[in-house]
C-alpha positions as CSV (number, residue, x, y, z in Angstrom):
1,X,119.1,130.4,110.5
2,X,122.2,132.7,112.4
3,X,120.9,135.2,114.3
4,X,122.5,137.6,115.9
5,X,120.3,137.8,119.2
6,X,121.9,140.5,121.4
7,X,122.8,144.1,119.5
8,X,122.0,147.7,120.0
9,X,121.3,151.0,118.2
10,X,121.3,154.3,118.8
11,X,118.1,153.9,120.3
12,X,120.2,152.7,123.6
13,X,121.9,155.3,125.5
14,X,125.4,153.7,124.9
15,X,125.5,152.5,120.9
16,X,126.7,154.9,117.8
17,X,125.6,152.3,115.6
18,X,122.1,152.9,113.5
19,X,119.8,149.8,112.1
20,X,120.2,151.1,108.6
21,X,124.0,150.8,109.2
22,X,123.8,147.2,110.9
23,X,122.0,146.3,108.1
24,X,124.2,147.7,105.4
25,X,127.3,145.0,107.4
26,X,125.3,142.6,107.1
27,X,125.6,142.5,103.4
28,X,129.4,143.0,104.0
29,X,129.3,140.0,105.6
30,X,127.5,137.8,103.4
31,X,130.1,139.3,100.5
32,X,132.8,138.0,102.8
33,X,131.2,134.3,102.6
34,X,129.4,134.7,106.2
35,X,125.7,133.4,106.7
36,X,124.1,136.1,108.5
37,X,120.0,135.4,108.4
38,X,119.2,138.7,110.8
39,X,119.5,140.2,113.8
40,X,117.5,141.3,117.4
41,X,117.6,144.7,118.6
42,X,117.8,144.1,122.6
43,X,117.5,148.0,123.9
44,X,118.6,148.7,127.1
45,X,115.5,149.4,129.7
46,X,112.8,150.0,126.8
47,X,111.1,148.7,123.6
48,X,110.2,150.3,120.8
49,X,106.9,150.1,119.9
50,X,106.9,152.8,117.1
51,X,109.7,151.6,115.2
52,X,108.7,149.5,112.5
53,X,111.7,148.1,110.4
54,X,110.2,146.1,108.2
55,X,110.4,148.2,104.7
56,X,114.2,148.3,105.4
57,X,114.3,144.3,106.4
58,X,112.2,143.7,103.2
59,X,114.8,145.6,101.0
60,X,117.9,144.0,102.1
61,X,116.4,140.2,103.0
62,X,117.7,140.6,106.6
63,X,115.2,139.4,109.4
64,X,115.3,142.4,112.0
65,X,113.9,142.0,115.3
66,X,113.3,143.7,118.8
67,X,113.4,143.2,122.4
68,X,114.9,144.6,124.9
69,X,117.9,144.5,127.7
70,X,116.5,144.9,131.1
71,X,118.5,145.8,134.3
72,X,117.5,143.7,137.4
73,X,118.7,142.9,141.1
74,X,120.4,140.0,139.9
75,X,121.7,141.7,137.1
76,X,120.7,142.4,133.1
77,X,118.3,140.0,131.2
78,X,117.2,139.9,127.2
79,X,113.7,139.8,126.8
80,X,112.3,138.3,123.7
81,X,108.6,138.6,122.6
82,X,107.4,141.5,124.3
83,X,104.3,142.3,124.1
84,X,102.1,145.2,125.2
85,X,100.8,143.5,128.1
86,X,104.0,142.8,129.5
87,X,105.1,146.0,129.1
88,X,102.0,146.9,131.2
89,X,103.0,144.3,134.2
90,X,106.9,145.1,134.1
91,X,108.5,148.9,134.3
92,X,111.2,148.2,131.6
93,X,112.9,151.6,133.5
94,X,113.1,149.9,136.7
95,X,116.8,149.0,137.3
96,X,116.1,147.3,140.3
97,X,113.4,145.2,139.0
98,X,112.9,142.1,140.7
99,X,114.7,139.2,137.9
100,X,112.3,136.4,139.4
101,X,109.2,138.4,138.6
102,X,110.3,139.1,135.4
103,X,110.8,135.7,134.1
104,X,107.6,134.4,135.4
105,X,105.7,137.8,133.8
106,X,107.4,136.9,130.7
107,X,106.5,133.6,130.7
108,X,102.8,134.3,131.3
109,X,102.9,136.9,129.1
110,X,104.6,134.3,126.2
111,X,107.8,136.1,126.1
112,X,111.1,134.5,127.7
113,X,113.8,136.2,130.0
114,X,117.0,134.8,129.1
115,X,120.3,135.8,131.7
116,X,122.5,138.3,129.2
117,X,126.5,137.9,129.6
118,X,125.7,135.8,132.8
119,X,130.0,135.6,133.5
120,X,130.4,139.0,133.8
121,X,132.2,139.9,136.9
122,X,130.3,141.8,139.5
123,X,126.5,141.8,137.1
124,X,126.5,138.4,135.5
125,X,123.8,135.8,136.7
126,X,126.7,133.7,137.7
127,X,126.6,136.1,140.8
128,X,123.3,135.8,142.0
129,X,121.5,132.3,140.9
130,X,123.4,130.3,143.2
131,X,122.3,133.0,146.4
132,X,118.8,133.4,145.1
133,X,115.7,131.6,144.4
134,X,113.0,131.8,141.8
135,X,114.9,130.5,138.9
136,X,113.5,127.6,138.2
137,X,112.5,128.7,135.2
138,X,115.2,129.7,133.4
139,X,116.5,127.2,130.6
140,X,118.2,129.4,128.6
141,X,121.4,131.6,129.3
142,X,123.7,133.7,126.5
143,X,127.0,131.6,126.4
144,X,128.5,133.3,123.9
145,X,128.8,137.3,124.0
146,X,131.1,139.1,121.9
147,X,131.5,141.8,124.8
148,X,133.4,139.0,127.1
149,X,136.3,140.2,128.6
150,X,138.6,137.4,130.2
151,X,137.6,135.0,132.0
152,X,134.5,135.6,131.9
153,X,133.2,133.0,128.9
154,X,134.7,130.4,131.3
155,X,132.6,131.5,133.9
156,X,130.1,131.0,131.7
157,X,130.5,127.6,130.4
158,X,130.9,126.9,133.8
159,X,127.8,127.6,135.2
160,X,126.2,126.3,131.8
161,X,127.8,122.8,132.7
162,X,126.9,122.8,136.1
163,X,123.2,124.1,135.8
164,X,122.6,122.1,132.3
165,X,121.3,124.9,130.6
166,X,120.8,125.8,127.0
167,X,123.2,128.6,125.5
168,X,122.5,131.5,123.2
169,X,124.7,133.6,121.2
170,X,124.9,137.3,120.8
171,X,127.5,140.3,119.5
172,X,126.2,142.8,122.3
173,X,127.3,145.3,119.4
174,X,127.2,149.1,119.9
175,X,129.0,149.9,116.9
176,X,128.8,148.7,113.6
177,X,131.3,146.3,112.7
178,X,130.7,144.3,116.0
179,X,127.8,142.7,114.9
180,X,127.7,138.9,114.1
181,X,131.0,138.6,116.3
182,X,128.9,135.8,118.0
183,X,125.1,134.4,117.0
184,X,122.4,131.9,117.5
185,X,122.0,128.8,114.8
186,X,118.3,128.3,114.9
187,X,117.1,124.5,113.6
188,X,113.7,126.4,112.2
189,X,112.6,129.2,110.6
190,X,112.2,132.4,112.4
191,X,110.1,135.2,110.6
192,X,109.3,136.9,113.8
193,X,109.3,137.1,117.5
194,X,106.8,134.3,117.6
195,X,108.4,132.3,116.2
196,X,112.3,133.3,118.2
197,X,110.3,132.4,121.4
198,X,109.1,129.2,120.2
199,X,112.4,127.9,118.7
200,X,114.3,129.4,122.1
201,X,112.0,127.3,124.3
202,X,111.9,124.2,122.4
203,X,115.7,124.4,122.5
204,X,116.1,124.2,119.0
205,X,119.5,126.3,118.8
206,X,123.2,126.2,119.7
207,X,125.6,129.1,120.4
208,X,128.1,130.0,117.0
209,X,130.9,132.3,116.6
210,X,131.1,134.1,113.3
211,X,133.8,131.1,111.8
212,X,131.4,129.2,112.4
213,X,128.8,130.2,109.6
214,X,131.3,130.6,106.7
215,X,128.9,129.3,104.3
């Protein structure tokens, strides 16, 4: 399955892009000859509970998801298979939240923290994991964003090589025709959060631009 595992909506204070639009590209896509399977909402600093966007997935056979986009001290992280007990442990508002704490919430909570756009100059992970401990658990880091400006995907693959860590892919879209620009290939079959956070752990995935899933 492609997934795109890093977009937003209006719900973030930053995107003029609505899920009923994302959708609707989707199916431009597929027209085009794209494999597109669905898509994660990663919010920034919240997650909506009382959205339910199931009728409108069900309609249009596109998988949508949430999460959420957290801001931390060693910079932003995309949270996948929150729950309300994490919610509970971690203030999702907090923008200084402390990143080591909230990978080991989420894991005991069985959700996973993953480092978002970790090459990005001044925010990315690639600043902060070499100066700071506690990150021993992270696995997984997004390689491929479609919000990169340069140099920064080489920073990425950089630290990727050096750390052997698994890679993600994600648009970061906050308008609508952004979306897709870069995904997740998924060896399994992902019908829900569950199931993103069991595939992501078990490192059953690889990083794809959009080329790459011309069916």
């Amino acid at each position: 399955m492609f997934i795109d595992l890093h977009t937003h909506s209006v719900s973030s204070d930053d995107s003029r892009a609505t899920v009923e639009q994302y959708v609707k590209w989707v199916g431009v896509l597929r027209r085009k000859g794209y494999r597109m399977d669905g898509f994660v909402l990663t919010e920034h600093r919240k997650f909506d509970f009382d959205k339910d966007y199931s009728a409108l997935a069900a309609q249009n056979d596109v998988l949508v998801l949430k999460g959420s986009e957290l801001d931390t001290n060693c910079g932003h992280f995309l949270v996948y298979g929150v729950t309300e007990t994490l919610t509970s442990r971690i203030d999702f508002g907090n923008v200084h939240m402390d990143a080591a704490e909230l990978v080991q919430t989420a894991e005991e909570c069985g959700a996973i923290a993953v480092p978002a756009h970790p090459g990005r100059f001044g925010i990315g992970f690639c600043e902060y994991v070499g100066e700071v401990g506690g990150f021993d658990g992270v696995q997984v880091v997004e390689r491929l964003n479609g919000s990169n400006r340069p140099g920064e995907q080489e920073r990425a693959d950089a630290l990727i090589s050096e750390r052997g860590y698994l890679g993600t892919g994600g648009s970061d879209a906050h308008v609508v025709s952004a979306i897709g620009s870069c995904m997740t290939r998924f060896d399994g079959e992902v019908r829900g959060e569950d199931d993103l956070v069991k595939l992501l752990r078990a490192g059953a995935f690889r990083a794809v631009r959009l080329d790459d899933a011309m069916a």
